[in-house]
Biopython code that builds the backbone (N, CA, C, O; Angstrom):
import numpy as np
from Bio.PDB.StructureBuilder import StructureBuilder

atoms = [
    (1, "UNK", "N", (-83.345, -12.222, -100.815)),
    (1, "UNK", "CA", (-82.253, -12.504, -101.723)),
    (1, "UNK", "C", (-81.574, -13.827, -101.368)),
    (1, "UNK", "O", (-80.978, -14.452, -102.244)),
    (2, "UNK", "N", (-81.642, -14.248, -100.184)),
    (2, "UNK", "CA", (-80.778, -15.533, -99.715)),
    (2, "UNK", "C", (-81.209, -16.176, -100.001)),
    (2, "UNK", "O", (-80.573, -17.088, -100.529)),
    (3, "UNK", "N", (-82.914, -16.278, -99.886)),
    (3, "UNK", "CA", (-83.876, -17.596, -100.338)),
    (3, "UNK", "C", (-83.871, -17.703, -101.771)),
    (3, "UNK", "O", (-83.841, -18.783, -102.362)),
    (4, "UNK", "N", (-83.895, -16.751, -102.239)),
    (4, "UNK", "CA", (-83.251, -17.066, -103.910)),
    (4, "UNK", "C", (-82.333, -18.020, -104.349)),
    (4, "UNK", "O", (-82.394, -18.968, -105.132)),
    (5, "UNK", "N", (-81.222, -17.392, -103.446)),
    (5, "UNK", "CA", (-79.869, -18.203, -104.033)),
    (5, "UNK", "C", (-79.829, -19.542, -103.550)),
    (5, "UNK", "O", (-79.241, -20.364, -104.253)),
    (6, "UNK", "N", (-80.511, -20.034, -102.139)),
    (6, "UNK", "CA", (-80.102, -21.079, -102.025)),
    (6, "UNK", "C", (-80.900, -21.960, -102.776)),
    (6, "UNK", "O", (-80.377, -22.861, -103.431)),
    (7, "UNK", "N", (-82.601, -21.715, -102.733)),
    (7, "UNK", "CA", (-83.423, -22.014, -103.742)),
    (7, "UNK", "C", (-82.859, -22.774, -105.342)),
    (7, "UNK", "O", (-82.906, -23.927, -105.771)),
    (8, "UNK", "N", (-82.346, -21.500, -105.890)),
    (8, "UNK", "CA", (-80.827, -21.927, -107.268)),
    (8, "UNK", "C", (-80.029, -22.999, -107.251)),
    (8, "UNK", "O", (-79.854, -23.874, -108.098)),
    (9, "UNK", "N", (-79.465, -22.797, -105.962)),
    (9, "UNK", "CA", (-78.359, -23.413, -105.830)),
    (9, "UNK", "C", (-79.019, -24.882, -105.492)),
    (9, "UNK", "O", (-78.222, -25.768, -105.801)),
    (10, "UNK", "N", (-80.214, -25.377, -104.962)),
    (10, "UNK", "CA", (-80.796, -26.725, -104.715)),
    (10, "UNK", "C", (-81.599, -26.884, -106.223)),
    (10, "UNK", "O", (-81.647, -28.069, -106.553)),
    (11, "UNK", "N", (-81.977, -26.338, -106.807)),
    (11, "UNK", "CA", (-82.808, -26.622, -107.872)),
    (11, "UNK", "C", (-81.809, -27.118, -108.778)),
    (11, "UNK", "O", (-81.962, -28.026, -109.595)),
    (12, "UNK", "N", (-80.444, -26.228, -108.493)),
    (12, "UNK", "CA", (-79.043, -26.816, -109.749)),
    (12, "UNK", "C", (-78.496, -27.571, -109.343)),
    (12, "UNK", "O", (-77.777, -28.004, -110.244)),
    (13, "UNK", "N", (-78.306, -28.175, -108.318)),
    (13, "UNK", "CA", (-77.913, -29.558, -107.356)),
    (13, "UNK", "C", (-78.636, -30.915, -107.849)),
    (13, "UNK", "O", (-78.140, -31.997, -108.163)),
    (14, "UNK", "N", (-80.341, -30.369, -107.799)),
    (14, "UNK", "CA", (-80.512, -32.021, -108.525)),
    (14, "UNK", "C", (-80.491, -31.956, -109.928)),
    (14, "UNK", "O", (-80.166, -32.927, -110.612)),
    (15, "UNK", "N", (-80.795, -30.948, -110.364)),
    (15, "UNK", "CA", (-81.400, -31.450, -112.051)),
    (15, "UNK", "C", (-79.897, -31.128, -112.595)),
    (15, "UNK", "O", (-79.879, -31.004, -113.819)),
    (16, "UNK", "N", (-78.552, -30.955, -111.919)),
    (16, "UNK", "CA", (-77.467, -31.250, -112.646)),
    (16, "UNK", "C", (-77.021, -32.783, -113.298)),
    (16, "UNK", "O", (-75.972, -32.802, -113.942)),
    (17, "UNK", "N", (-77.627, -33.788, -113.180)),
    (17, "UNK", "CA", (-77.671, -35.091, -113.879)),
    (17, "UNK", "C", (-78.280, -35.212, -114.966)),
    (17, "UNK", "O", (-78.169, -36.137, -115.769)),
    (18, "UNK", "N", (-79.017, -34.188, -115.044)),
    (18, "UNK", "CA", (-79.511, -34.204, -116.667)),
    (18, "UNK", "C", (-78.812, -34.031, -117.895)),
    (18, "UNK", "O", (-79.104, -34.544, -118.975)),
    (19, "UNK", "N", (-77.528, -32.994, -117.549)),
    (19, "UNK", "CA", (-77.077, -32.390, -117.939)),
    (19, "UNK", "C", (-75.776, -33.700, -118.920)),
    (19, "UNK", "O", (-75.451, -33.781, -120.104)),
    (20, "UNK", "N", (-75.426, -34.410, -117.821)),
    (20, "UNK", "CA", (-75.160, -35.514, -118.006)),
    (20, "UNK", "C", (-75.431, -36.881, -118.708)),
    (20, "UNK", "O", (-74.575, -37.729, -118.961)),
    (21, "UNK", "N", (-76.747, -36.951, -118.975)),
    (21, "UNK", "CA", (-77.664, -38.115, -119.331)),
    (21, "UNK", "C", (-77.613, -38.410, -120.992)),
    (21, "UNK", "O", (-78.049, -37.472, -121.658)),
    (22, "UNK", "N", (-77.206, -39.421, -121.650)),
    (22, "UNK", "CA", (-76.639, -39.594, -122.519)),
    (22, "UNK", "C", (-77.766, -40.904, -123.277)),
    (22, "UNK", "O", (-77.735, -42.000, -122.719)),
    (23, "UNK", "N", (-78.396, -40.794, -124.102)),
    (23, "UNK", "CA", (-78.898, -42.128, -124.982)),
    (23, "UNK", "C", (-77.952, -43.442, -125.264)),
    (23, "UNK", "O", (-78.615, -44.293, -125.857)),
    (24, "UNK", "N", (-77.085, -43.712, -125.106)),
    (24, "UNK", "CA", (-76.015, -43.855, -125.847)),
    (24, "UNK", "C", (-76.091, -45.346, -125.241)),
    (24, "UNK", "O", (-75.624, -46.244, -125.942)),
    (25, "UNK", "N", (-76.687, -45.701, -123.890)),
    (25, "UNK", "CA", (-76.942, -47.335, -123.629)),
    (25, "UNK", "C", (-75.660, -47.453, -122.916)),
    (25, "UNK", "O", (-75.395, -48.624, -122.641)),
    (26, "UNK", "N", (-74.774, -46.577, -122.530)),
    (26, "UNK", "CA", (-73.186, -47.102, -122.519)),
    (26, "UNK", "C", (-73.514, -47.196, -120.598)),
    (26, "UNK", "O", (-74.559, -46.636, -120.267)),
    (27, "UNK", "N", (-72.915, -47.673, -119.751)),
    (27, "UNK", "CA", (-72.971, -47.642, -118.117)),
    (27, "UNK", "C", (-71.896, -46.865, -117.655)),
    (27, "UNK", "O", (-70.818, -46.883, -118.249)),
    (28, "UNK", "N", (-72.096, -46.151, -116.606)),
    (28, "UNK", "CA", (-70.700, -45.465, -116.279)),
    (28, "UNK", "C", (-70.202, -46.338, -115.200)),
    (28, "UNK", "O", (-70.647, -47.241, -114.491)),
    (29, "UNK", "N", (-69.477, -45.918, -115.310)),
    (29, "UNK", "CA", (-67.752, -46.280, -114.073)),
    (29, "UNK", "C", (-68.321, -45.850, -112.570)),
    (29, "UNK", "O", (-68.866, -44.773, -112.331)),
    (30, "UNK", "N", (-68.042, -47.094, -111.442)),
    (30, "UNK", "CA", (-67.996, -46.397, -110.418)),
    (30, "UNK", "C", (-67.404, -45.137, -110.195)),
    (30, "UNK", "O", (-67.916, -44.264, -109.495)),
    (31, "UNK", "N", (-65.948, -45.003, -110.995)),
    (31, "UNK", "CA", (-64.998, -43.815, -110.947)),
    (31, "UNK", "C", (-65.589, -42.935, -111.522)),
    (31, "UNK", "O", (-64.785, -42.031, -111.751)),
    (32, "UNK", "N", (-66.901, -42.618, -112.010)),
    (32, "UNK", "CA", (-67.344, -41.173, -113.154)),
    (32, "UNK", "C", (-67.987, -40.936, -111.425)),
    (32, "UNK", "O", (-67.538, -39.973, -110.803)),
    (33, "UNK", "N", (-68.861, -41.707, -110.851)),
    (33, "UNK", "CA", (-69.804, -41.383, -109.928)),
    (33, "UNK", "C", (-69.310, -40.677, -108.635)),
    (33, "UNK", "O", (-69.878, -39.914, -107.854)),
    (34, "UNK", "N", (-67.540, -41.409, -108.698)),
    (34, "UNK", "CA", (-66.848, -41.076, -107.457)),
    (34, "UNK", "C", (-66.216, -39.377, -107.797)),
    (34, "UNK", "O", (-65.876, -38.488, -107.017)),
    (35, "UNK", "N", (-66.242, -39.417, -108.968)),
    (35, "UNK", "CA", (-65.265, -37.979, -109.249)),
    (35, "UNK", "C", (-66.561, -37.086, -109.092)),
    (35, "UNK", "O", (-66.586, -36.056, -108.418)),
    (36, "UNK", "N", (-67.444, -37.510, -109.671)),
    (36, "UNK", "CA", (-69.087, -36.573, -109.551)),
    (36, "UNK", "C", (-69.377, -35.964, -107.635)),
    (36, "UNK", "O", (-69.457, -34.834, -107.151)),
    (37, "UNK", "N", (-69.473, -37.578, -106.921)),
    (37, "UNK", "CA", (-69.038, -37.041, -105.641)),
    (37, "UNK", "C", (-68.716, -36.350, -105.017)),
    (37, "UNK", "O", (-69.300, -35.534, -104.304)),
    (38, "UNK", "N", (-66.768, -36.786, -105.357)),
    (38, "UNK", "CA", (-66.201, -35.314, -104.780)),
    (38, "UNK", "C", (-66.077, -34.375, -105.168)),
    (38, "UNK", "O", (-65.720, -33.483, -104.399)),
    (39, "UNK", "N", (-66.337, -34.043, -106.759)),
    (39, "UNK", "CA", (-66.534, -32.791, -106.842)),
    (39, "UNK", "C", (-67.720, -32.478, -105.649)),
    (39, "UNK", "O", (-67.361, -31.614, -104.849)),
    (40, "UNK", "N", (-68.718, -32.899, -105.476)),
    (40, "UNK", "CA", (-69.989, -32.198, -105.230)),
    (40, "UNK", "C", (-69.613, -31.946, -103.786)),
    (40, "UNK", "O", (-69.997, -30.920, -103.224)),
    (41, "UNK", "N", (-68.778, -32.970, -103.090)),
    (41, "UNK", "CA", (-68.693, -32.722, -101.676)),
    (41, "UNK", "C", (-67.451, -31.484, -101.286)),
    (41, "UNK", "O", (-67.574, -30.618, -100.419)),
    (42, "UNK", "N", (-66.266, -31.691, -102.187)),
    (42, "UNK", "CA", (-65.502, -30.479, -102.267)),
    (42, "UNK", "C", (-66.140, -29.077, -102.192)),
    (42, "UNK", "O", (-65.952, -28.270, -101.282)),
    (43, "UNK", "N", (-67.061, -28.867, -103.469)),
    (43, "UNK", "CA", (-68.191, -27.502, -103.422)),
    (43, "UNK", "C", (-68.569, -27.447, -102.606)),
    (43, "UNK", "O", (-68.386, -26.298, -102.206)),
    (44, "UNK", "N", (-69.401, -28.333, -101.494)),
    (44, "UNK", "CA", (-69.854, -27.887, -100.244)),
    (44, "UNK", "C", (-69.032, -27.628, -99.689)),
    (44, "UNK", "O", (-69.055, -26.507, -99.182)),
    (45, "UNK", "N", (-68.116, -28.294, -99.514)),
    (45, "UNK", "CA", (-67.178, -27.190, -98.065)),
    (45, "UNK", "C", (-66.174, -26.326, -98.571)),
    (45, "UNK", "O", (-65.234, -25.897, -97.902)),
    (46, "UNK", "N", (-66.370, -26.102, -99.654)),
    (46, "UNK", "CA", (-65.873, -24.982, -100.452)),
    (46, "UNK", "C", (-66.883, -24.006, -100.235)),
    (46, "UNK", "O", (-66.394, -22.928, -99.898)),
    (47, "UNK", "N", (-68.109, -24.009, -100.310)),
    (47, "UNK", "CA", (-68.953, -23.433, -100.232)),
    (47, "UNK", "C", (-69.205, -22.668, -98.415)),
    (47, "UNK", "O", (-69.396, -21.494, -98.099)),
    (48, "UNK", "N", (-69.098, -23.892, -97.564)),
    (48, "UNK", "CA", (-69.634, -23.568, -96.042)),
    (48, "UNK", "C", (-68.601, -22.888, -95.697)),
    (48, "UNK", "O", (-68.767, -21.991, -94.870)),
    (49, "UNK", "N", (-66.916, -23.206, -96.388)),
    (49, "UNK", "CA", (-65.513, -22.542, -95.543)),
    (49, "UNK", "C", (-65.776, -21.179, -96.031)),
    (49, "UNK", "O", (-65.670, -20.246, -95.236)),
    (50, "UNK", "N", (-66.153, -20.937, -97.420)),
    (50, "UNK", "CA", (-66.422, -19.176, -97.441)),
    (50, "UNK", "C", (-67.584, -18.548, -96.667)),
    (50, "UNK", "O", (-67.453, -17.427, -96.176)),
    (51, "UNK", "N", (-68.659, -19.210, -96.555)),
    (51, "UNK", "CA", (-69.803, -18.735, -95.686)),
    (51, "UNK", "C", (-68.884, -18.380, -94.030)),
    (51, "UNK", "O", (-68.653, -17.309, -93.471)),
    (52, "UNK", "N", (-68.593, -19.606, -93.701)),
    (52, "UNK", "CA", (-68.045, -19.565, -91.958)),
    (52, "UNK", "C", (-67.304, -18.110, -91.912)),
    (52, "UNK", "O", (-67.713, -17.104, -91.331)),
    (53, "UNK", "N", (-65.929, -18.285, -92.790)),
    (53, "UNK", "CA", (-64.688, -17.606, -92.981)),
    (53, "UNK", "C", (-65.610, -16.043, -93.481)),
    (53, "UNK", "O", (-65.320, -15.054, -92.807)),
    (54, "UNK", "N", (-66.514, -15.872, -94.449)),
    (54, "UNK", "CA", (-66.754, -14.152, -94.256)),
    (54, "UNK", "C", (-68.007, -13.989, -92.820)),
    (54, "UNK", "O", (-67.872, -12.853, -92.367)),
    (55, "UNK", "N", (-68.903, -14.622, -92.186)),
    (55, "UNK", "CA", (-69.344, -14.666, -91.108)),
    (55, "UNK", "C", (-68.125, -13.810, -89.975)),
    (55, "UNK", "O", (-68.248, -12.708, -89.442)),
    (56, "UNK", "N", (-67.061, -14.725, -89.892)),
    (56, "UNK", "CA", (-65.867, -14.539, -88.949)),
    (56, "UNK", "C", (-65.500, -13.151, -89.093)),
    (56, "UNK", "O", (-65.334, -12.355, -88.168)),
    (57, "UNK", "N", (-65.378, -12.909, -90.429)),
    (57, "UNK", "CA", (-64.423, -11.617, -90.543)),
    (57, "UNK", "C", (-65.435, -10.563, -90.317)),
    (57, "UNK", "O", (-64.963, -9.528, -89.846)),
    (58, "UNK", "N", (-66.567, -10.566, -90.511)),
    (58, "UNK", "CA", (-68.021, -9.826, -90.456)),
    (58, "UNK", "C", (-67.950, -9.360, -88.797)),
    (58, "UNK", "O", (-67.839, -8.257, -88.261)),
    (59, "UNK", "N", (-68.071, -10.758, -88.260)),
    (59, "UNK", "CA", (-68.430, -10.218, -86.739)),
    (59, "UNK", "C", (-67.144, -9.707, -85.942)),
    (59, "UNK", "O", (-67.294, -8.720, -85.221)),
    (60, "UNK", "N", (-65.637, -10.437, -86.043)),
    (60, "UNK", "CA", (-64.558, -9.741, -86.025)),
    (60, "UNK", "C", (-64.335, -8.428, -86.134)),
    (60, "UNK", "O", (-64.163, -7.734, -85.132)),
    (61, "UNK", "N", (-64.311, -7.879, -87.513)),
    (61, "UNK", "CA", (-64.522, -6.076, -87.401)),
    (61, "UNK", "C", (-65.874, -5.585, -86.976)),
    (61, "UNK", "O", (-65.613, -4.534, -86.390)),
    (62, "UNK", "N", (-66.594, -5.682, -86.957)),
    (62, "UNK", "CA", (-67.949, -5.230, -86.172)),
    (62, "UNK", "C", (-67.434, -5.437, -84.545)),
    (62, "UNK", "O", (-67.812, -4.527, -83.806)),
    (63, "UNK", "N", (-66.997, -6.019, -84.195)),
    (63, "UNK", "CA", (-66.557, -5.823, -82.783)),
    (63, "UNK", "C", (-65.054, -5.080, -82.554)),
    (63, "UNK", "O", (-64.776, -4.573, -81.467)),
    (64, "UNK", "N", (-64.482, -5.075, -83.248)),
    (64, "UNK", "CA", (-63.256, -4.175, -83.383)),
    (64, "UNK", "C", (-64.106, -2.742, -83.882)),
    (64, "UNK", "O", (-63.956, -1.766, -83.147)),
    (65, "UNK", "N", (-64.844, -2.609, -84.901)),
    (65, "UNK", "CA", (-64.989, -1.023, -84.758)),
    (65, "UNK", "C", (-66.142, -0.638, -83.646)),
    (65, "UNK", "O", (-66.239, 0.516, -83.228)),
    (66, "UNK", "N", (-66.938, -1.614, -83.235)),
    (66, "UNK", "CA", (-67.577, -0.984, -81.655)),
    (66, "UNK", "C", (-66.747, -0.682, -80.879)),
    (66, "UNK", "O", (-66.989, 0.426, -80.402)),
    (67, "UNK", "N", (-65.445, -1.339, -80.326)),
    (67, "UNK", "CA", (-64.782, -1.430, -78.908)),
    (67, "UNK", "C", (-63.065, -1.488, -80.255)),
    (67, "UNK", "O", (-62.507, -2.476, -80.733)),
    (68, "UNK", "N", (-62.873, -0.568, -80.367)),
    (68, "UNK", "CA", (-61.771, -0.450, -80.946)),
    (68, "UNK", "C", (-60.163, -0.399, -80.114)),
    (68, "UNK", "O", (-59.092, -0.206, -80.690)),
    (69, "UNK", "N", (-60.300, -0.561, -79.056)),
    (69, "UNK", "CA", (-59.261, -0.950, -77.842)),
    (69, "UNK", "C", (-59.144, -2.376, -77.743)),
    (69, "UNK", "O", (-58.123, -2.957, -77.376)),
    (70, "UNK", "N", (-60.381, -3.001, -78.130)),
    (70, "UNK", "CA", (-60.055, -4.342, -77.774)),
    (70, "UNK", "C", (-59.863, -5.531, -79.013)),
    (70, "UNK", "O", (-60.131, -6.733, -79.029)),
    (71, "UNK", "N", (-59.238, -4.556, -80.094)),
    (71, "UNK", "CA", (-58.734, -5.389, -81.323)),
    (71, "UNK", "C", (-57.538, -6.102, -81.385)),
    (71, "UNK", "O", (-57.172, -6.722, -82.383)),
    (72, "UNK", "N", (-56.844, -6.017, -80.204)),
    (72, "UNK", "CA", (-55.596, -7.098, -80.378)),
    (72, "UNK", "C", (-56.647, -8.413, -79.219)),
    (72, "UNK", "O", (-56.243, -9.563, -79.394)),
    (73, "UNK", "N", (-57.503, -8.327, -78.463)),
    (73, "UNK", "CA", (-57.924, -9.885, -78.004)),
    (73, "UNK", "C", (-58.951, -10.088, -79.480)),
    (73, "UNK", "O", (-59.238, -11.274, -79.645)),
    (74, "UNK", "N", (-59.439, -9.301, -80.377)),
    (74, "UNK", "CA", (-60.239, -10.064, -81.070)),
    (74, "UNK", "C", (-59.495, -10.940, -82.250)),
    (74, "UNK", "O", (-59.733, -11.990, -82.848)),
    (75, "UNK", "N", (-58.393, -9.865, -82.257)),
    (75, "UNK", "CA", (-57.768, -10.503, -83.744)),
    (75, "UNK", "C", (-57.189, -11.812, -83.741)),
    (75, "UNK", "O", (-57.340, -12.518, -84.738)),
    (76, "UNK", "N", (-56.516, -12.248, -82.707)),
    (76, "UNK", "CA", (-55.913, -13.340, -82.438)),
    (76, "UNK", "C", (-56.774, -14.812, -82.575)),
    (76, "UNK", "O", (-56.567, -15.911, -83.091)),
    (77, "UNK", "N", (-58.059, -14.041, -81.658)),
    (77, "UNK", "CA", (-59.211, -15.585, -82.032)),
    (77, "UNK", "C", (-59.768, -15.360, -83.466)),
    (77, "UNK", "O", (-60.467, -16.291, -83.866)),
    (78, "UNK", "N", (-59.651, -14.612, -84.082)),
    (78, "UNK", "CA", (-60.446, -14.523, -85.490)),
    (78, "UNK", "C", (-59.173, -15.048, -86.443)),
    (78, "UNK", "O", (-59.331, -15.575, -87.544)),
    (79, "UNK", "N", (-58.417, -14.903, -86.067)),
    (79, "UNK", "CA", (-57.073, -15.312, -87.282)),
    (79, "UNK", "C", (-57.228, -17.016, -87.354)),
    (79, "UNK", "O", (-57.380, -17.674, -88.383)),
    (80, "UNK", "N", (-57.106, -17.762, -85.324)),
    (80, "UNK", "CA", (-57.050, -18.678, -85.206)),
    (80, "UNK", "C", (-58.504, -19.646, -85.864)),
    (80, "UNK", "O", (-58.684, -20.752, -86.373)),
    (81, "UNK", "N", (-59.335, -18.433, -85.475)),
    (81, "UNK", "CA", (-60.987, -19.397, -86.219)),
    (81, "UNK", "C", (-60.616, -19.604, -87.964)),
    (81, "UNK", "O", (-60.889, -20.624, -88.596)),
    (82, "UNK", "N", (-59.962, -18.423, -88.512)),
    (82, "UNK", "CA", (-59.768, -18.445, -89.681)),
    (82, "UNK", "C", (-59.341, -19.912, -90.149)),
    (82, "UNK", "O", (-60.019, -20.549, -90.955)),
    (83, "UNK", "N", (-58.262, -20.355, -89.627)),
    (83, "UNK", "CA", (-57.210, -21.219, -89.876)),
    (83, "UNK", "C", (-57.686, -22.581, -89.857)),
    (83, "UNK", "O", (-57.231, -23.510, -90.524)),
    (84, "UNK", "N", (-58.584, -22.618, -89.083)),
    (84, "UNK", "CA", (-59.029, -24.111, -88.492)),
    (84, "UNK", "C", (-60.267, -23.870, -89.444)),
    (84, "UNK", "O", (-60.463, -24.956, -89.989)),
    (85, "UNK", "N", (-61.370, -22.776, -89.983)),
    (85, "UNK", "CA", (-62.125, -23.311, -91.048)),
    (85, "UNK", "C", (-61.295, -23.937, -92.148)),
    (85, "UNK", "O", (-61.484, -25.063, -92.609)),
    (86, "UNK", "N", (-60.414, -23.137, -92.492)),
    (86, "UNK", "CA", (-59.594, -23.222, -93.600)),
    (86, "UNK", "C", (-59.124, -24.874, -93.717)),
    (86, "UNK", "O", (-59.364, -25.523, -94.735)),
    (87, "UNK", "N", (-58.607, -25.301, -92.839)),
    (87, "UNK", "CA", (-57.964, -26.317, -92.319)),
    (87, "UNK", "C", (-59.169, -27.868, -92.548)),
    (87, "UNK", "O", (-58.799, -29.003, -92.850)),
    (88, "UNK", "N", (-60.551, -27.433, -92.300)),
    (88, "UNK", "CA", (-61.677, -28.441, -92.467)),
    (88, "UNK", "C", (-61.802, -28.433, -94.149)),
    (88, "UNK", "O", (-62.061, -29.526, -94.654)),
    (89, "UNK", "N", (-61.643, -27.328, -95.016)),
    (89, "UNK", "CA", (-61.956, -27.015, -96.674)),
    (89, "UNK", "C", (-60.452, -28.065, -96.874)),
    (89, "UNK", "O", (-60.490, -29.189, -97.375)),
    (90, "UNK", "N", (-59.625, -27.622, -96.534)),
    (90, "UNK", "CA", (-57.987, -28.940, -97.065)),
    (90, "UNK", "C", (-58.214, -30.221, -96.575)),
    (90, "UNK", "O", (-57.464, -31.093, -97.015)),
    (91, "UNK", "N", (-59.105, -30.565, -95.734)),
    (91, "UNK", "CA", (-59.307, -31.789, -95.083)),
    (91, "UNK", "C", (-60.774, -32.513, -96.473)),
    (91, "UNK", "O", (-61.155, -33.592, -96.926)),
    (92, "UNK", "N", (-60.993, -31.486, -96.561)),
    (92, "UNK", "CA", (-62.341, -31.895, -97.999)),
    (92, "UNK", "C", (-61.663, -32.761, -99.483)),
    (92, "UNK", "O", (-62.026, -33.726, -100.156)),
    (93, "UNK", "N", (-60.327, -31.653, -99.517)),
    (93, "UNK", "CA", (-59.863, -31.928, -100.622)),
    (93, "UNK", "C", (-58.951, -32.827, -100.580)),
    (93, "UNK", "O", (-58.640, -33.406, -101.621)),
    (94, "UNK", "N", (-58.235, -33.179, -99.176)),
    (94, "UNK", "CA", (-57.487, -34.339, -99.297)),
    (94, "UNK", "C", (-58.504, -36.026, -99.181)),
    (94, "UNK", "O", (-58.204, -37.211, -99.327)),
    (95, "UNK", "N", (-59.524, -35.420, -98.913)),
    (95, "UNK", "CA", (-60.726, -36.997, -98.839)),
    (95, "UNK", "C", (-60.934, -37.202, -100.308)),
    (95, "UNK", "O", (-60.815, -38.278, -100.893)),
    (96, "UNK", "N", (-61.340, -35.757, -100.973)),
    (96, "UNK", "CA", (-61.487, -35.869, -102.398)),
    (96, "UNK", "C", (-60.569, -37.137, -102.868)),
    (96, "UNK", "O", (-60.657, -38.348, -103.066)),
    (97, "UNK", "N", (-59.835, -36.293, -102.906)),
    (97, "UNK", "CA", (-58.215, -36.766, -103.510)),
    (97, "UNK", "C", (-58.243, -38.405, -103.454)),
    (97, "UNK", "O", (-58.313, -39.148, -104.433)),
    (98, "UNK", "N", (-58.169, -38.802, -102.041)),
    (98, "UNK", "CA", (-58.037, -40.165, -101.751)),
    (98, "UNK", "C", (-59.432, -40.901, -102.158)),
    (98, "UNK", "O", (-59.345, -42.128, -102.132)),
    (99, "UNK", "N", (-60.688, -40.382, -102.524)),
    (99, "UNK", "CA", (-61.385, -41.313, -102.462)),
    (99, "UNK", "C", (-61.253, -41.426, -104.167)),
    (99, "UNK", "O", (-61.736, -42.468, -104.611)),
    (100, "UNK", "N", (-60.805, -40.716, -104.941)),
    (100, "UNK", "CA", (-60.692, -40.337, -106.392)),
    (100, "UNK", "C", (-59.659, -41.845, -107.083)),
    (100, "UNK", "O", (-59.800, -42.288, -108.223)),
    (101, "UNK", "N", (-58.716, -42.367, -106.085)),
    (101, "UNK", "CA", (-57.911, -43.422, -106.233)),
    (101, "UNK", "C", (-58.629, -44.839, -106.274)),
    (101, "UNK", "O", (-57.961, -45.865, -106.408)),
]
sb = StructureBuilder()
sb.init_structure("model")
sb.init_model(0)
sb.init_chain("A")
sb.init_seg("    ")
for serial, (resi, resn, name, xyz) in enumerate(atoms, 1):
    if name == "N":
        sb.init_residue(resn, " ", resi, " ")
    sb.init_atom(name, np.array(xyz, "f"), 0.0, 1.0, " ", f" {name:<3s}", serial, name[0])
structure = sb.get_structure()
């Protein structure tokens, strides 16, 4: 099932310019190419911060319900891992942002 999706997800990565492609003779804007960009680079780490972030929470309770005594040392590093993926996805969107200017 994974090789599926990522399979999808690369097959709709390139041939999404088609989608785009216009007869029309007209040239685009550095700025169409730059917004195309960050969208595309935003989605990736939009994409990797939910992969990391349910990974975290996955192995987090899987070790809290094995050793269920030792859920106050796990929770603390899983909150903090939380924060700092989170923290790399706002760091995506503020590059977006600025390179969009």
């Amino acid at each position: 099932m994974k090789v599926k999706t990522i399979l999808m997800t690369v097959v709709g990565v390139l041939f999404t310019g088609m989608a785009f492609a216009d007869d029309s003779g007209a040239t685009h804007s550095g700025m169409d190419l730059a917004g195309m960009g960050a969208g595309l680079g935003l989605g990736l780490a939009a994409l990797g911060g939910a992969i990391g972030q349910g990974k975290t929470a996955a192995a987090a309770l899987e070790g809290i319900a094995r050793n269920p005594s030792a859920s106050d040392k796990i929770f603390t590093p899983m909150i903090i891992g939380l924060a700092l993926i989170e923290s790399l996805v706002l760091y995506a969107l503020l590059i977006a942002f600025l390179k969009m200017k």
